[in-house]
N, C-alpha and C positions, 0 to 999 in steps of 0.2 A: 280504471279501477283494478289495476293487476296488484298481484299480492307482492310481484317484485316494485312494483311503485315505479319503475322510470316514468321521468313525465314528459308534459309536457312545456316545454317552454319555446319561444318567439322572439325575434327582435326584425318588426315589420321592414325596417331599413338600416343594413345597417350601418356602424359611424363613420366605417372606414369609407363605404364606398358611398354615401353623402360626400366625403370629402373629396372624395376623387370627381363627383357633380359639379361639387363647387368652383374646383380647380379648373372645369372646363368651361365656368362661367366666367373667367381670364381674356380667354380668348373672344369673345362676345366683346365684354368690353373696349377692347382694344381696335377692335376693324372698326366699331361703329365711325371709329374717330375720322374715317375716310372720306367717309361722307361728305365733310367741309371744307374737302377740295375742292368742289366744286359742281354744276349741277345740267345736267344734259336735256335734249329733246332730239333733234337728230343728229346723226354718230357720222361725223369725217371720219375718212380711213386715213390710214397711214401711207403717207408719201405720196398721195393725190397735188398736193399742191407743187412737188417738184416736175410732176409730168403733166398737168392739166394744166395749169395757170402759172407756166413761169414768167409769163410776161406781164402779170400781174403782181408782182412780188413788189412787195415796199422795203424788204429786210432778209437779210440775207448774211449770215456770220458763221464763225466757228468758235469755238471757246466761251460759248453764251455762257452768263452765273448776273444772278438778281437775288438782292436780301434787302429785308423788309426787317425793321426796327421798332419798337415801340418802349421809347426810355431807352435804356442803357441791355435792352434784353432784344435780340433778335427771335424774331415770332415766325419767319420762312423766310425759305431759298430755295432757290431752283438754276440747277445747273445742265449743261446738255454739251455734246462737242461742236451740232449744228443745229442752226435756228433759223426757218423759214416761217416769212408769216406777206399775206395780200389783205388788197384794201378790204374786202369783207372781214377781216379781223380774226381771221382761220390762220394760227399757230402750228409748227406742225417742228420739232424737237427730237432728234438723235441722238442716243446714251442719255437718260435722262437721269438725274436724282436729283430729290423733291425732300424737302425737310421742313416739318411743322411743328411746331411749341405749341402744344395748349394746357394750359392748366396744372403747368411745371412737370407737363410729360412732351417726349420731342420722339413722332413719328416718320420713318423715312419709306421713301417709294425712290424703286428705282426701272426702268422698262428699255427697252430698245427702241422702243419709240413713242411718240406722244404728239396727238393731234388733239387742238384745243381753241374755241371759239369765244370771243370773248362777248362777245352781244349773247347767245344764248346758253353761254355755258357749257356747250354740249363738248367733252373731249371725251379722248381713246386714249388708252394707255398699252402697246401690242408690244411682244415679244420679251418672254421672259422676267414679263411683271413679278416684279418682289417688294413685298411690302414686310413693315420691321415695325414695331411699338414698344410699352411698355410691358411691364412682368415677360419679356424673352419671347413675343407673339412674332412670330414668321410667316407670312403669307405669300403662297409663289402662284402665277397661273400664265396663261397666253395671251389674256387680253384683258383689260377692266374697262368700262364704260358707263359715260356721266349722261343722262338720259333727262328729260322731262324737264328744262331749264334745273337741271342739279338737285334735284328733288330725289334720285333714285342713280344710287350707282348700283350698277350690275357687273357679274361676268361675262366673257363671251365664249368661255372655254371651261370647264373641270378647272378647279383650285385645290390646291394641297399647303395645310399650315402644320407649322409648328409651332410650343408652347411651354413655357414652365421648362425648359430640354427637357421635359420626358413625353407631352403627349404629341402626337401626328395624327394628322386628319386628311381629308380629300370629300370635296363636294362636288354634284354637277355644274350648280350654280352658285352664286353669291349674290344677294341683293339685300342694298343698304338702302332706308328709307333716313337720310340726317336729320329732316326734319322733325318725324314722328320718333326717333330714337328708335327705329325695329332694323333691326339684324335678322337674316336667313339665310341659311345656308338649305339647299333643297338636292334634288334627285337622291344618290344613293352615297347618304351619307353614311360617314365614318370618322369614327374615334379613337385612337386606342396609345396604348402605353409605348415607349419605346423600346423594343429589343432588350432583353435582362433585366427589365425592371422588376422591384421586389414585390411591387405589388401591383401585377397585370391588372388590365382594363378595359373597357371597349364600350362604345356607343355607338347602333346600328338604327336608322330611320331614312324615311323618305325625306322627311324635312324637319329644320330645327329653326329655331326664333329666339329670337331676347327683346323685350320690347322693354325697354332699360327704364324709362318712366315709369311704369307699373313694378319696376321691378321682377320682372314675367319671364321667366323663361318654356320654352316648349319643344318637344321631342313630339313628331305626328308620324303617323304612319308606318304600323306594326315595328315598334321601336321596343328595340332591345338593348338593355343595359345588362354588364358581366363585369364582375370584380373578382379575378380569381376561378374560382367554382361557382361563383353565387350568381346569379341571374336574374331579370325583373325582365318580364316581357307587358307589354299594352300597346294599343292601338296609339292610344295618346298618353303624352308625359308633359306634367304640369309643373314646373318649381317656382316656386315664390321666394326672393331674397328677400333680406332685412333692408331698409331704406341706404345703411352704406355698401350693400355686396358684398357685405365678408360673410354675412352665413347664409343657411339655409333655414326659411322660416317657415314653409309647408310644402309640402307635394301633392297632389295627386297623376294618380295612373287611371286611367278610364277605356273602360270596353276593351274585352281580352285579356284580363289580367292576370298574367302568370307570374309567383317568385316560388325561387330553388333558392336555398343558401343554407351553408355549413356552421355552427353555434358549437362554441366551445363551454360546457357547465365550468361552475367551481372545480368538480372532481376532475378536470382537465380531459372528462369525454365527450367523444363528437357525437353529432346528431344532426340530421338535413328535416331543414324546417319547407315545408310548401304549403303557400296561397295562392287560389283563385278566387275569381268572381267578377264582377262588371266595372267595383270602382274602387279603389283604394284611396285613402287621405289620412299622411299622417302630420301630423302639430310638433315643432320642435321648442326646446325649452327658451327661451329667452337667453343671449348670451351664452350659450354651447350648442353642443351639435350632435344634443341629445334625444331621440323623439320624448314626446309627453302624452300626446295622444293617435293611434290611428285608429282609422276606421273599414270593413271592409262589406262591401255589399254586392246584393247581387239585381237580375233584374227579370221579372216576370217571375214566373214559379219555379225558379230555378233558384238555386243555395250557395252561398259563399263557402267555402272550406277554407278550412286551417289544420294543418296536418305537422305532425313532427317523428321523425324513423329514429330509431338510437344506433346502436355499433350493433345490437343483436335482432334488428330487423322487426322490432316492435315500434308499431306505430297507432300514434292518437289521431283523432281525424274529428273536428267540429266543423260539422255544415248549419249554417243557418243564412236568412237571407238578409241579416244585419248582424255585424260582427264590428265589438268595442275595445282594445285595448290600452290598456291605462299604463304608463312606464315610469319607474322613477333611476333615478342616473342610466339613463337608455336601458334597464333591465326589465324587461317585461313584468309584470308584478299582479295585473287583473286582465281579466279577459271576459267579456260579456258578449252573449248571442239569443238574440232577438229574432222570432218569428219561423217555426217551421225547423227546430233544432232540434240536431242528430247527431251523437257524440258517439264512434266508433276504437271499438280497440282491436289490431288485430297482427298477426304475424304476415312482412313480406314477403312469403315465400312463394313458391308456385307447389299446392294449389296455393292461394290465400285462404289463414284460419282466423276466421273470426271469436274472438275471446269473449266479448261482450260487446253491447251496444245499449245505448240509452236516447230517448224519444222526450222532448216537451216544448213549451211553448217559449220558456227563456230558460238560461243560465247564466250563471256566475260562477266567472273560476278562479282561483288565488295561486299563486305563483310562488314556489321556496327563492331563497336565496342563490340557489342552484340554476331555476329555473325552470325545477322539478315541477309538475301539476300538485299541488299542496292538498288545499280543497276546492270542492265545487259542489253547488248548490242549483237543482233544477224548480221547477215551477210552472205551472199553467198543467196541462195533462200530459203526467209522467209517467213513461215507459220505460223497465229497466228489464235487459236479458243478460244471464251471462252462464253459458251452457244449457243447463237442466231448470233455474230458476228463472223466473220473470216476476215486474212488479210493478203492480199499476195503481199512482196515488195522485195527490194535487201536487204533495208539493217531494221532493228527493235535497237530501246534504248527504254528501260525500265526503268524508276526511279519509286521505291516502296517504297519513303517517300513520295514525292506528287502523289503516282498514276496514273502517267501520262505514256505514250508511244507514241513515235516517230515513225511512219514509213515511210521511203522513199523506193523511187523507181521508173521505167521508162514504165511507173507510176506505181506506190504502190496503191494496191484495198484492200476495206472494202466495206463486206458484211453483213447488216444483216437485217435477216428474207428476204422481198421481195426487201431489199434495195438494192443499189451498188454506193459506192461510187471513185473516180479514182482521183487521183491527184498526183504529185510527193511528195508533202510531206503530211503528214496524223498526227494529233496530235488527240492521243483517251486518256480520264482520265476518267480511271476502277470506281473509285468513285465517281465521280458526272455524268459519261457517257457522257460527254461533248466532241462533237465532231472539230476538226478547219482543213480543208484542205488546201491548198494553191497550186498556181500554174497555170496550165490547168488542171481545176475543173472540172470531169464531174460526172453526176450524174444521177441516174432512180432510180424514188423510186413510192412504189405502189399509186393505186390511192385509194384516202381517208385518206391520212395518215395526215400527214404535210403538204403539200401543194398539191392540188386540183384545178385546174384551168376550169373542166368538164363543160363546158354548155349544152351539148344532151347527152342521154342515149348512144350514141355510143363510145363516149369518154370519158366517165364514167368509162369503164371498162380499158379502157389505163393505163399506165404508165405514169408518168409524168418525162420526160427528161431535164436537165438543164446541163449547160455549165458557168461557171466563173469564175476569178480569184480568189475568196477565196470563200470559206464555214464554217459555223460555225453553230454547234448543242446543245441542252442544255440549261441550265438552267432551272431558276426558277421565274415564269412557262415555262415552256419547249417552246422553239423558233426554227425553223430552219432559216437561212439568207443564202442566197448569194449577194456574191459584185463585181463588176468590170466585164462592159461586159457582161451581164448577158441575157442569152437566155436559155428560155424553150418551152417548146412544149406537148402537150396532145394531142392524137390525133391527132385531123385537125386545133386544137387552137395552137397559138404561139405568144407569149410574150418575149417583148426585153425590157427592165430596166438594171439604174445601180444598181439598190440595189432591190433583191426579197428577203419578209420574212414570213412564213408559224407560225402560230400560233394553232398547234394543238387542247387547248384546248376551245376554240373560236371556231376555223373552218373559222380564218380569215387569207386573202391572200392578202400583203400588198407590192406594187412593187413603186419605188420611181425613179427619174431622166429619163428624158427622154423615159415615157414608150411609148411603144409601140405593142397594141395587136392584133390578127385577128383569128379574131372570126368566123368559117366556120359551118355549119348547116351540121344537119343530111342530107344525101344525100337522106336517105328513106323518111324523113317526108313533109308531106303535105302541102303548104301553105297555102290552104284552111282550115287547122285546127289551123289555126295561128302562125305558128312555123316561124321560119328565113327561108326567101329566099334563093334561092339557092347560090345567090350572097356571098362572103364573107362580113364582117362587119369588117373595122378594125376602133381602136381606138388609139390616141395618148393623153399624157397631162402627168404634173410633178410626178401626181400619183398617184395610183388606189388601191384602198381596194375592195375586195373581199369577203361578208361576208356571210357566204355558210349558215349559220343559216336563215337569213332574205331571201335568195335567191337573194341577190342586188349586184353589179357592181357600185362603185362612184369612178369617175375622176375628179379630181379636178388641178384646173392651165393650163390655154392654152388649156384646152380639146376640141378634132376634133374629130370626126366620118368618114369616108368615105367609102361610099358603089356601086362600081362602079364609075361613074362619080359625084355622087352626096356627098355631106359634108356639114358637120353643123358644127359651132365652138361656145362654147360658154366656163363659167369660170366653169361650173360643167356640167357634164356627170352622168345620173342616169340610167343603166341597170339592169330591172326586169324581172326573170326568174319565166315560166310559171310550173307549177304543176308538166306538163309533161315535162318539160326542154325546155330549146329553150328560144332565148326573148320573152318578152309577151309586152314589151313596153319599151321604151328610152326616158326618160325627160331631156331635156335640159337646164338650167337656166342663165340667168346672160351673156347680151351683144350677143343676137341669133345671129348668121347669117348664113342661109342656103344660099347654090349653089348648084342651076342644072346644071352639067356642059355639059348635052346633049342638055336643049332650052336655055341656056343661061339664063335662068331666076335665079332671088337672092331675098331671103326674111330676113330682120331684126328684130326681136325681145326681149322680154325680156324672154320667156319662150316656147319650144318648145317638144311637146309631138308627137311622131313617133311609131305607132305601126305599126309592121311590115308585121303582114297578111291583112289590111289593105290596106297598099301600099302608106298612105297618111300622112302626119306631120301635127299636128294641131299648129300656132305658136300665143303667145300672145303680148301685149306690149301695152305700152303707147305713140303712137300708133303701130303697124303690116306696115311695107312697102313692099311692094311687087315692083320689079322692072322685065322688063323685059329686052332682049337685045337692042332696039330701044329705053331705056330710056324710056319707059313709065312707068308712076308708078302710085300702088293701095293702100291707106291707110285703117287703119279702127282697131277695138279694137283686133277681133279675126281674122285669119285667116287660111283656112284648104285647105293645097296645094297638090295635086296630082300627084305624078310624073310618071303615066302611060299615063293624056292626056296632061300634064304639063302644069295645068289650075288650079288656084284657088277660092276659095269663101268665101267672105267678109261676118263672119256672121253680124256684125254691123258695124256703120256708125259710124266714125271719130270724138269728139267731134268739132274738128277745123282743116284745113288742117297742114302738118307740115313747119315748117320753112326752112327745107331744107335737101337736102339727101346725105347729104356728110358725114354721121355716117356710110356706109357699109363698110365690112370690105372685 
């Protein structure tokens, strides 16, 4: 989820070095064919019957050669310089070479010597055994031997083949079952390309097999495959060919499975893709030698990964303990992780910085044309960190072309640094950090940040709590807003609006429709030092700015005060915060009208100033009416009304009385 987006992309096997598997599935075919030379139980040695039994000899020549016909096609022949053979029917042949036709292919063997029983079948073929087949297969060793009435030929020495002229190999052993069609090569095998080749190779195990009926091929024992730079390590290696052996139609790798390998994007950048885990299996397309599907898993409580590094040392990392990828023309294109998933981003350097990380029960990931991570979508219980934020929902979507991420949930939480945000749906975009909630909105975030509502040092230190149908964070310059329904709280202050907006870099606090605030005073502070009475203050009107640089409070539209039984309404509301916090004074302007609602008395004016340790409102106007409940009434320019003996005082005299007092509101 980086804001530079490289992604992730995979290709579980890949085409080239399949083909280079396949290619070594050549030579498989071609030994097996040995086999129906013939079939052993116990092994004559070579040259026993010229020193043990010469006086048993029925046959004795030089220039031996025998061919065998069927139609107008010879099917074998066998030549030698000398031929001994006794009445037990023990053969025994100098310079040998052997030539076989089967199935419009013509394999040849040739040895320095060759002992051969014709009742049990059992021969040896010693010194400088070379064997030749179809597709260019080269087979050399020091001895081969027909065992078990011909049932099983074996080596008796290290064998070394060659293939295709580019690959060479070298086994301890060789054993052919003709019967059952199983080939193996065993001890410490080897594969690889020939000197110069363009595209190096290499197959490393304790044993290898082809069991050609099934189709089966198998690499056992901490076996290592390398094409290049790319590498595949497991304990076991499984390939399955197509019914004619020209492709490769599944693999698995099982216990210890490691791949390393290099992936070129579209944009012609590199990137090293690596997986482990317990077992790999991947599905190839029908008639190419493309995968279609793998799979990778893991075993006990332990996680599969899947990781990929770019050229700048950024790398993505999904562990889980069942891992899906879906391919179309071999390009990786979905990725699914199943059970205990944990998707990591982080720089390879030393130390290692982790960027982010994300936590759930499955995901889903989508793959660009590139190979780029496109999107991905989590599910089950979702953890998301990436530095200062975290976020915990049921379900998380990611898109990493617009940098955006979705989180829901009942409700889905975003935290960062001293924030917390809660709403069912959560919209966070990595690159502009642009926040949008929606739902049952709730929200604390510290105090001083974004929005500050503080009027005394005691609720200074609070948090600020808000409730709304939507929220939205960001931009430029940076805004916080809430909408619909909208209640917050600091402290012992509480503010009801439909629209609050926090403007961090200002320090201005803007609530719009129907506000309504109430303003409670430090319980510790003194009236005598002029602070807010103990009474609450609450304020209503269309809508209030907050401008915490100026230390001011302006209400504007229908703005009312009420403080107890007492209220004043006029078209603006002006709240001035004292040094030490607390109101220091409330101007009111435009169409006054104060209520006493304990004497019953009402005053009208244009302009009304109320400081609050005081206890008294000074009001102005052209002219101040002062009314009481018996209707009587006081005019005059200024007046300073008291609402502790609920008596006022006219400081001047009225240029003219008024026309009438049906303007109170």
């Amino acid at each position: 989820m980086s804001k530079d987006n490289r992604g992730i992309s995979v290709d579980l096997v890949r085409r080239g070095l399949l083909a280079a598997l396949l290619v070594f599935v050549t030579v498989v075919i071609g030994l097996y064919v040995i086999g129906r030379m013939g079939r052993p139980s116990e092994t004559p040695r070579a040259n026993e019957l010229d020193k043990e039994k010469r006086g048993e000899l029925v046959l004795s020549g030089k220039g031996f050669e025998y061919g065998l016909t069927q139609g107008d096609r010879e099917v074998f022949r066998i030549k030698a310089e000398r031929i001994l053979s006794d009445k037990q029917n023990n053969y025994e042949l100098e310079t040998v070479e052997l030539s076989i036709s089967h199935e419009d292919s013509i394999y040849h063997l040739s040895s320095d010597a060759a002992v051969y029983n014709l009742d049990t079948q059992a021969a040896t073929f010693a010194g400088n055994v070379r064997f030749r087949g179809p597709q260019k297969v080269e087979l050399t060793a020091d001895g081969l031997e027909l065992r078990q009435q011909g049932k099983l030929l074996v080596s008796s020495s290290p064998v070394e083949f060659l293939f295709l002229e580019r690959f060479s190999g070298r086994a301890d052993r060789l054993r052919i079952n003709p019967e059952r069609n199983i080939f193996v090569l065993a001890g410490h095998v080897e594969v690889d390309t020939l000197p110069g080749d363009a595209s190096p190779m290499s197959l490393r195990c304790r044993r290898f097999s082809f069991e050609r009926d099934d189709h089966l091929l198998r690499a056992d024992g901490n076996a290592v495959l390398t094409r290049g730079d790319d590498v595949l390590r497991s304990r076991r290696l499984a390939i399955v060919l197509t019914p004619d052996e020209a492709q490769v139609q599944f693999i698995r790798a099982r216990w210890g499975v490691e791949a390393e390998f290099r992936q070129l994007g579209d944009d012609g950048q590199a990137s090293i893709v690596r997986l482990a885990g317990r077992e790999l299996s991947v599905e190839f397309e029908v008639g190419t030698e493309d995968p279609r599907q793998a799979e990778l898993t893991a075993s006990g409580l332990q996680r599969a990964t899947f990781g990929v590094t770019d050229q700048s040392g950024l790398t993505r990392l999904i562990q889980a303990r069942h891992l899906i990828g879906d391919f179309e023309s071999g390009t990786l294109r979905r990725a699914q992780a199943f059970d205990a998933v944990e998707i990591s981003e982080f720089l390879s350097f030393s130390p290692t910085t982790v960027i982010r990380t994300a936590c759930s029960d499955e995901a889903d990931a989508r793959m660009s044309g590139s190979g780029d991570l496109s999107v991905i979508h989590l599910d089950g219980t979702v953890m998301l960190q990436e530095e200062d934020v975290v976020a915990f929902g049921d379900e998380a979507h990611a898109d990493f072309d617009s940098q955006e991420m979705e989180l829901l949930g009942k409700p889905a939480l975003l935290l960062r640094d001293a924030e917390q945000l809660e709403a069912p749906r959560i919209v966070y975009n990595q690159g502009t950090e642009e926040i949008t909630a929606e739902g049952e909105v709730r929200a604390v975030l510290s105090s001083g940040q974004e929005i500050n509502l503080a009027t005394d040092q005691a609720s200074r230190d609070e948090p600020i709590r808000i409730e709304a149908s939507r929220a939205e964070w960001g931009g430029t310059p940076p805004v916080v807003i809430f909408l619909g329904q909208v209640r917050a709280w600091q402290g012992e202050n509480f503010l009801v609006s439909d629209e609050l907006k926090g403007e961090p870099e200002t320090s201005r606090v803007t609530a719009t429709g129907r506000v309504k605030t109430v303003w409670r005073p430090d319980p510790e502070q003194s009236t005598d030092a002029g602070g807010l009475p103990p009474e609450p203050l609450e304020v209503t009107a269309d809508e209030m700015v907050f401008d915490r640089g100026e230390n001011l409070l302006v209400y504007t539209g229908n703005a009312r005060a009420i403080q107890l039984q007492r209220s004043l309404k006029c078209e603006e509301i002006q709240l001035f915060l004292g040094e030490d916090e607390g109101f220091e004074e409330m101007i009111c302007e435009g169409s006054v009208y104060l209520q006493d609602g304990e004497s019953g008395n009402s005053v009208i004016g244009n302009k009304a100033t109320y400081r609050p340790g005081a206890r008294t409102v000074e009001v102005e106007g052209a002219p101040v009416v002062l009314r009481d409940k018996d209707g009587t009434q006081i005019q005059g320019k200024t007046l300073i009304y008291d609402f502790d003996t609920a008596t006022a005082q006219i400081k001047s005299a009225p240029p003219e009385p008024p026309q009438s007092t049906d303007n109170e509101q």
